[in-house]
FIZA-771764 format. One record per residue (C-alpha): residue in one letter; x, y, z. Coordinates in steps of 0.02 Angstrom, whole numbers, plus 50000, padded with zeros to 5 digits. Each point is the difference from the previous one (the first is absolute). Example, Ala and Ser with C-alpha at 12.3 -4.5 7.8 and 13.67 -1.06 7.14 Angstrom:
# residues 2
A506154977550390
S500695017249967
This chain:
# residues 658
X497335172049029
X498774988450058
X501314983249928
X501015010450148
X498634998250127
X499774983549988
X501904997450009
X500065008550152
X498624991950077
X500634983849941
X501745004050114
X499105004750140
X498954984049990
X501634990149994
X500825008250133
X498534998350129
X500084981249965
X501935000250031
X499745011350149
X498524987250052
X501204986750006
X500775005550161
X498284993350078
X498725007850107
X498474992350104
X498284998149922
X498244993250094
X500094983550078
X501675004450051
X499975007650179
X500945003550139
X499494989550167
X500035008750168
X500734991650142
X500115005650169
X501095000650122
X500024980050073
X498804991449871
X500564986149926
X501104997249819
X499914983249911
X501494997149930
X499724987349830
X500874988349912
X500154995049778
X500614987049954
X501834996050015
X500805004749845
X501674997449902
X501095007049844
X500844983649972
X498334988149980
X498685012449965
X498764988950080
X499085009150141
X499414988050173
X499095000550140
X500705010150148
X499584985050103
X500654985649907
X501635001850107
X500074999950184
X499645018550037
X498695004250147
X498245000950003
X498825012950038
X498784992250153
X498365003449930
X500464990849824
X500825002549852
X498725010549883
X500115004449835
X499685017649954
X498665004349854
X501015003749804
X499445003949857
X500274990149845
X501445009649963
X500974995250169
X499564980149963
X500665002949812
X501485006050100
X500404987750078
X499565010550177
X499494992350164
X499625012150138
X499694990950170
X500035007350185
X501404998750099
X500595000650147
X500975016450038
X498895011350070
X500425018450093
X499095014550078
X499875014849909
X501535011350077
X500694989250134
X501704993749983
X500234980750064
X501454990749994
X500564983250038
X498304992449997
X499814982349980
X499014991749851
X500234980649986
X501084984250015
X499754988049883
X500064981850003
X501484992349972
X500575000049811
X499704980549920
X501084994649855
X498815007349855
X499645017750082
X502035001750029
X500094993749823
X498885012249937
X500485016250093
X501704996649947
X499414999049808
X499045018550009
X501405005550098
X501154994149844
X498945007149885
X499825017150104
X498265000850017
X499365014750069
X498765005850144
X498715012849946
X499145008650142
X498685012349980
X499325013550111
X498645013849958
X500264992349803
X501665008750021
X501324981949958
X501445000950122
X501585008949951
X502044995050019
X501405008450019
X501644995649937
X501695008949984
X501114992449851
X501535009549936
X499535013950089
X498315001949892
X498114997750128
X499044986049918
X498084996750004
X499184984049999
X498564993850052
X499644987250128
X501394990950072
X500974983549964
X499334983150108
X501754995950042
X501675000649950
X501534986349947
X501735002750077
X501424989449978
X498474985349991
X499235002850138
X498275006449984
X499395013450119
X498275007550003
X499425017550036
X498734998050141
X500125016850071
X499315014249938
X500135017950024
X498555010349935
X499785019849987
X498555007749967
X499935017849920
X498335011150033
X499495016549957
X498605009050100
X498214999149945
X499485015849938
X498045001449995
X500095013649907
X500894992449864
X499124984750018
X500294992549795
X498544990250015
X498805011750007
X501015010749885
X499774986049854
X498044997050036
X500244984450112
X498465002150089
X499934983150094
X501915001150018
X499645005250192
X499074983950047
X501824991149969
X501295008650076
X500094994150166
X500115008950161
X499954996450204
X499395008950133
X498715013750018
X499775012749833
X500395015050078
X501624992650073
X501565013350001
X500904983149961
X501015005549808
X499534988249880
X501544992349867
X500014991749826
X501754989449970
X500945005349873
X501454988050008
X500384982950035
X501904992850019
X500694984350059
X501844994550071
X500254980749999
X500854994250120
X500794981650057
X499984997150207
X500124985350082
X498765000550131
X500134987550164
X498704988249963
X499774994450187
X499635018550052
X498595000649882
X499114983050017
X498835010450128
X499555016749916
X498665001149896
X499815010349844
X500215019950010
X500794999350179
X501755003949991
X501584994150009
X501154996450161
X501515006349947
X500195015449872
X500164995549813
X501525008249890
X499535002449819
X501415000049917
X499784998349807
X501774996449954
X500234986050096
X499134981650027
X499854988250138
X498204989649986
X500584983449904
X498804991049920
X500314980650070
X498734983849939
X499234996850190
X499965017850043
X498665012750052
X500135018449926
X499415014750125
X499215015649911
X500195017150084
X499955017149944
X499935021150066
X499295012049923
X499825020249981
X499115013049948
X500735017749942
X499045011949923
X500375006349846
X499845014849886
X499654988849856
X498165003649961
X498694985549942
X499875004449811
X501755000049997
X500404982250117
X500374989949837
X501625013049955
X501144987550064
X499534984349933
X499885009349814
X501825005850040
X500644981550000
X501594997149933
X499714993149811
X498315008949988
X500255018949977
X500175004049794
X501385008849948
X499065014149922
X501535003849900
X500254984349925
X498314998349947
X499835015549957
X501554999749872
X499304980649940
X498335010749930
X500545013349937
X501364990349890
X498504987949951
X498955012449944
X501325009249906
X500674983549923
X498214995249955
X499525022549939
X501284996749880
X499444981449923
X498215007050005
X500395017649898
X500964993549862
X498824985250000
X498685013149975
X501065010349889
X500014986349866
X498274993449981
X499445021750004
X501085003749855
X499354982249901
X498185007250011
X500345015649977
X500964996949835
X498694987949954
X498405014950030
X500975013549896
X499904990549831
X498575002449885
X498944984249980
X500924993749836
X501765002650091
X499164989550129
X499684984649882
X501675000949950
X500464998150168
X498914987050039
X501144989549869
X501735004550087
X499364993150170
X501374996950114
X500184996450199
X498284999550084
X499045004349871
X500214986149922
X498994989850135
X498445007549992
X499024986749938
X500824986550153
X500265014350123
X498334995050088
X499964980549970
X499504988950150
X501514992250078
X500244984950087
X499294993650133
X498715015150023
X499034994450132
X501464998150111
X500755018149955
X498235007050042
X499784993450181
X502015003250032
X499315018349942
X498474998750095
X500874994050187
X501525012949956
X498705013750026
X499024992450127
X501874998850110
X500645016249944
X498585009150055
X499994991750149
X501695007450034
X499635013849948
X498655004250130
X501004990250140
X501405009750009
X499045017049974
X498974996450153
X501574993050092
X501005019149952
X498435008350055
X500014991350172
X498744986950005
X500954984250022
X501395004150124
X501114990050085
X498955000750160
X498804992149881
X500604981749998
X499324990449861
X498965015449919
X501135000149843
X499994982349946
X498045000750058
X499905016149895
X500864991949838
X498734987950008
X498435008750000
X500595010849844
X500564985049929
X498084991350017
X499215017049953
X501035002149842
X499544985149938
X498635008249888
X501425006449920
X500874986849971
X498444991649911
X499445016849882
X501855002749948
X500254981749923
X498374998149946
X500035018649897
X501984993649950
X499094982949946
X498885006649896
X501075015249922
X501224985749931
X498404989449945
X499415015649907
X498404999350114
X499674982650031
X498984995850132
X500344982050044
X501264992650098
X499805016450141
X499484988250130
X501424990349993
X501425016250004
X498935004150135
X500054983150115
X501905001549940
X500385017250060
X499244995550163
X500934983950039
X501705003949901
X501005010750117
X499074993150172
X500264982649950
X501924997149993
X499845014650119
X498974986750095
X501134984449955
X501615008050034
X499465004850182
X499344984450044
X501674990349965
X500785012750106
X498544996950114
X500214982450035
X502085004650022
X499585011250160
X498734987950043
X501284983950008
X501175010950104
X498545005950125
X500095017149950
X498955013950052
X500125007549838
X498944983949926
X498385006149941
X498714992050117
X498814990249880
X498615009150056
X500855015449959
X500214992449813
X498014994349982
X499825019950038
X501205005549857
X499124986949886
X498385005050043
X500625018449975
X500804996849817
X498314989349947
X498575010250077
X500635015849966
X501555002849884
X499464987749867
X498085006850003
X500825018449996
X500874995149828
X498704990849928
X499145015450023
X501345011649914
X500114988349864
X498205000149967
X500145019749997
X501394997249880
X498994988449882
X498745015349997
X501345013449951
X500275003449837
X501734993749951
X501395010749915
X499955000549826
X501914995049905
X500295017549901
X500704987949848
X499274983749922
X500944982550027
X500794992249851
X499374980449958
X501684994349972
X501335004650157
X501655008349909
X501454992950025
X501225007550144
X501875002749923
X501224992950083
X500815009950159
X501845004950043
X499674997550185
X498664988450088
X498535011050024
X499864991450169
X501435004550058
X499565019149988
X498644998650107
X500834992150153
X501335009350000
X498645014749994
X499704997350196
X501515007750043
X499135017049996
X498644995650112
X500974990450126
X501155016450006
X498715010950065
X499594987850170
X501494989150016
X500545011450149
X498235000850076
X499814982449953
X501384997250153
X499275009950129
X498224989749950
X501024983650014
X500705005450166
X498265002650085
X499584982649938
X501294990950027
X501045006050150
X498355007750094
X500525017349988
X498455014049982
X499905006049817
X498615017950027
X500705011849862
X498654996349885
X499925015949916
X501694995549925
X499384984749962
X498445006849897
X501245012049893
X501024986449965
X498464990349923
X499715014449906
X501244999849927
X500204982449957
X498395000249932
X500685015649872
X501304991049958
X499304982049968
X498715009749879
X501705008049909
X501124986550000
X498594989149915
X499575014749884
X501705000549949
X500384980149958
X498144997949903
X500505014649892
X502024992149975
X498924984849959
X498915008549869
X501225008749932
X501054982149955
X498364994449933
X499504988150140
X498335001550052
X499904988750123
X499875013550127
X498624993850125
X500874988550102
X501835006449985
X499255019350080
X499234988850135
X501694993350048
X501055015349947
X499365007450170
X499374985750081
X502314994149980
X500015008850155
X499314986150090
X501874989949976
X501105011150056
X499085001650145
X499884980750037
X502015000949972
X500195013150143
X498774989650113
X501404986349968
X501485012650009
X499035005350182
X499784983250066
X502034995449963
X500775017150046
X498615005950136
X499174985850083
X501524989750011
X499654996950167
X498374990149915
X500074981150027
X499104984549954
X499154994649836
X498465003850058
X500545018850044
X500685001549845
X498624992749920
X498535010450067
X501145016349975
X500034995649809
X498214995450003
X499415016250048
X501305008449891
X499184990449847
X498245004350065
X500815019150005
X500704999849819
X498364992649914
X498895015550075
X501415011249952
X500074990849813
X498095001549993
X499885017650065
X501675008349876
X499414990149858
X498305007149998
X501005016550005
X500834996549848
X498804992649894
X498485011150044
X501175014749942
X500614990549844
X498244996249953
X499425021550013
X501835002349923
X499484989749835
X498275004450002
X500435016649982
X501444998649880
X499024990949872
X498385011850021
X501005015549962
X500424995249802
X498914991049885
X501114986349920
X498984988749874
């Protein structure tokens, strides 16, 4: 009854977190009030693109400027890690009054290199992300009969090469009333959230207040009459009325040219409350889950893997319990007929190769699966939305630097455990476990680094920006493992239930390379994320908004179950043949995984980012994929091996074998 209870509550746990994936508004996360004619600031990121993946500056092409300067905005580490640069732009409107044809710049006249240029983002269809309220702006497009979403909009467009630039812009703004009453702020314990929101006028004014709730954006391409707008200054508007027609183009882009920048915009309210203002960018074409699909991909996982696991148990069950119902001298007897993986008992627990090594791997593998662990729970619960920016990768961070003391006591304790309680050397796992993962983590992103900073990239890493991380891994992460390693010197290590033979026995010879077994053992694992893995690649890649986290932590889940049986399963096929070599081979029965996901990063960047061009694209998309793959290795691995390692422990405990 109570194994019941704890099932139940179990579900329910499970299906709050899927629930919790749809998203929801927690403190720090407030709606602003507006009234009726104060001003909205509309920002801009940086301009962004799925064929070079290398984020730059709004500004770096000809595009106007705001008169009081360009300004960045304040991000968090996350946002720089990102690659994001908010600045001020400037679009600007007036809460609930429509404008139209209103006049923003002319710019001087295009040289050679600026032509040049804007004709190479246009190429490479950069797009232009502008921000208002947080909210990113949205596009419409009709294809095939089928409403796309995207957001932001292209800088220009090439047809029948001749370049033509969008420099009209057609803005609506969606707002919902303000509801004191329902004020979420106060709701969610914001106290000093009313010193922010920003209001005009007297504080008794009848005047309704209104939070936006939606922010969308038509392109357009006019040619304006540059001698009627040599006299009007910025915000006054234009002579003659402006068409916006997005289906058609008529500015040119010419070397000796100026560009004039207009745009209109207008505000509709909306029934769309604020909690529920992100809807449409989660709807995004490419980033809803087919619940089906995965759905189907779990369940057949889990029976696939039921099954393995059963029998598996089955076997070794009905091998002990055949062993415990002889009498002692039927026992000796059987103690001479040894066969399978009893005959190992006396290598079972011998130190393999390269220990050190497989004890930090161990060590970092549970220092980054706990850190994803605890991510994406508090990203299913709410904490790191969307609206958010840079909170996740800030958030992955912090666990990562806090876990650390992990990372030290588990390859200390696994240190000494396969030095039968030998104390020396635990400083050095420990400096090892603290500089393994972060330091090709390290060298592999500055390579990349000094790609994106040859092309002038705002994604670069600024180098103050990398004296922070540094200072981060070395004055906190490192000291934080030292001091879980020095905890793990203290604990008592686990005592082997068998003794170690002097002399290794000799492993017969095998029908099929042993090897070979364990990578093709990742095919389980990968089969339980491969579809999620797509949707994840997606948000990456093509800058679509992955939020169903609570799918995403049942999928871990279950990867993590089945890592821990797959690897159960190949160290006892292994024992069984005789070969006890099981320490690393249960590392990498799991860890396999880590393969066939590097092949479907290639598969992705030949059949879904074909539109990706240049060596250096291609190699900063494989970069990160490697940097991807290693955590994922490290993370599996540990899975497999930490489950092998209770597996034999307990196997060998449960029958005395002299």
């Amino acid at each position: 009854m109570r194994s019941m209870d704890r099932f139940g509550i179990w579900v329910l746990a499970i299906l709050l977190v899927i629930q919790s994936s749809f998203g929801f508004y927690l403190p720090g996360s407030y709606p602003h009030k507006y009234e009726v004619g104060d001003y909205l600031n509309v920002k801009v990121n940086s301009l962004t693109s799925i064929e070079t993946e290398m984020p730059f500056s709004y500004y770096s092409l000809p595009f106007c400027k705001p008169s009081e300067g360009i300004k960045d905005s304040a991000e968090n580490l996350g946002e720089l890690l990102m690659g994001d640069r908010i600045e001020n732009s400037p679009y600007r409107f007036r809460m609930f009054k429509n404008e139209s044809e209103i006049f923003l710049c002319q710019t001087d006249q295009l040289s050679a290199d600026s032509f040049k240029l804007l004709k190479k983002r246009i190429d490479e269809m950069y797009q232009v992300n502008p921000m208002l309220d947080n909210l990113p702006a949205i596009r419409y497009t009709k294809r095939d009969g089928y409403v796309l979403r995207w957001t932001g909009y292209p800088v220009g467009i090439k047809v029948q090469d001749v370049y033509y630039v969008f420099n009209h812009l057609k803005f609506k703004v969606l707002v919902h009333k303000y509801e004191e009453a329902a004020n979420v702020a106060r709701v969610m314990g914001t106290g000093d959230a009313a010193e922010v929101i920003p209001t005009i006028g007297k504080k008794d004014s009848d005047v309704p207040g209104y939070m936006v709730v939606g922010f969308e954006v038509v392109p357009c391409s006019f040619a304006h009459n540059g001698e009627s707008t040599k006299k009007l200054k910025m915000y006054e508007r234009y002579t003659t009325p402006i068409k916006c027609d997005s289906t058609s183009v008529s500015m040119s882009v010419k070397e000796g040219q100026s560009i004039v920048f207009s745009y209109e915009v207008s505000f509709e309210e909306s029934d769309i409350k604020w909690p529920s203002r992100w809807d449409a960018y989660l709807k995004m074409e490419g980033s809803k889950v087919h619940w089906f699909s995965i759905l189907n991909s779990l369940m057949v996982i889990t029976f696939l893997a039921g099954i393995v696991l059963v029998i598996f148990l089955r076997t070794v069950r009905r091998d002990l319990t055949r062993y415990e119902e002889l009498d002692k001298e039927a026992q000796a007897q059987m103690n001479e007929e040894l066969s399978g993986w009893k005959l190992v008992v006396g290598d079972v627990f011998r130190a393999p190769s390269n220990a050190s090594l497989l004890c930090v791997m161990v060590g970092d593998g549970v220092q980054i699966l706990g850190m994803a662990v605890v991510t994406i729970l508090f990203a299913a619960l709410g904490f790191m939305s969307p609206a958010s920016r840079g909170t996740l990768i800030t958030g992955m961070l912090f666990f990562y630097m806090i876990l650390g003391i992990a990372a030290g006591y588990v390859s200390v304790r696994l240190w000494r455990t396969i030095g039968c309680g030998e104390h020396r050397g635990w400083m050095s796992v420990a400096w090892k476990a603290a500089c393994f993962f972060p330091g090709i983590a390290f060298l592999i992103l500055t390579t990349l680094n000094f790609l994106l900073w040859g092309s002038h990239s705002t994604g670069a890493i600024p180098f103050s920006l990398f004296v922070i991380l540094l200072l981060l891994w070395f004055c906190i992460s490192v000291p934080l493992t030292l001091i879980g390693g020095y905890f793990g010197a203290k604990a008592p290590h686990i005592e082997f239930p068998v003794r170690t033979n002097q002399i290794p026995r000799e492993i017969p010879a095998q029908k099929y390379p042993s090897w070979l077994l364990v990578l093709g053992a990742g095919t389980l694992p990968f089969g339980t994320l491969f579809i999620e893995l797509f949707f994840i690649m997606s948000s990456i890649w093509m800058g679509r908004v992955y939020y169903v986290f609570g799918f995403l932590f049942v999928v871990l889940i279950l990867l993590v179950v089945v890592c821990a049986e797959v690897s159960l399963v190949l160290t006892y096929m292994h024992l069984c043949v005789e070969d006890y070599k099981w320490w690393w081979k249960s590392f990498f029965a799991s860890g396999s995984v880590a393969i066939y996901i590097f092949i479907y990063s290639i598969n992705y960047l030949v059949f879904d980012l074909k539109s990706l061009s240049g060596p250096v694209s291609a190699t900063l998309y494989l970069g990160y994929s490697l940097f991807m793959v290693l955590a994922i290795m490290l993370a599996t691995g540990t899975v497999g091996f930490l489950s092998s390692f209770w597996f034999v422990h307990y196997l060998f405990s449960s029958v005395k074998l002299d």
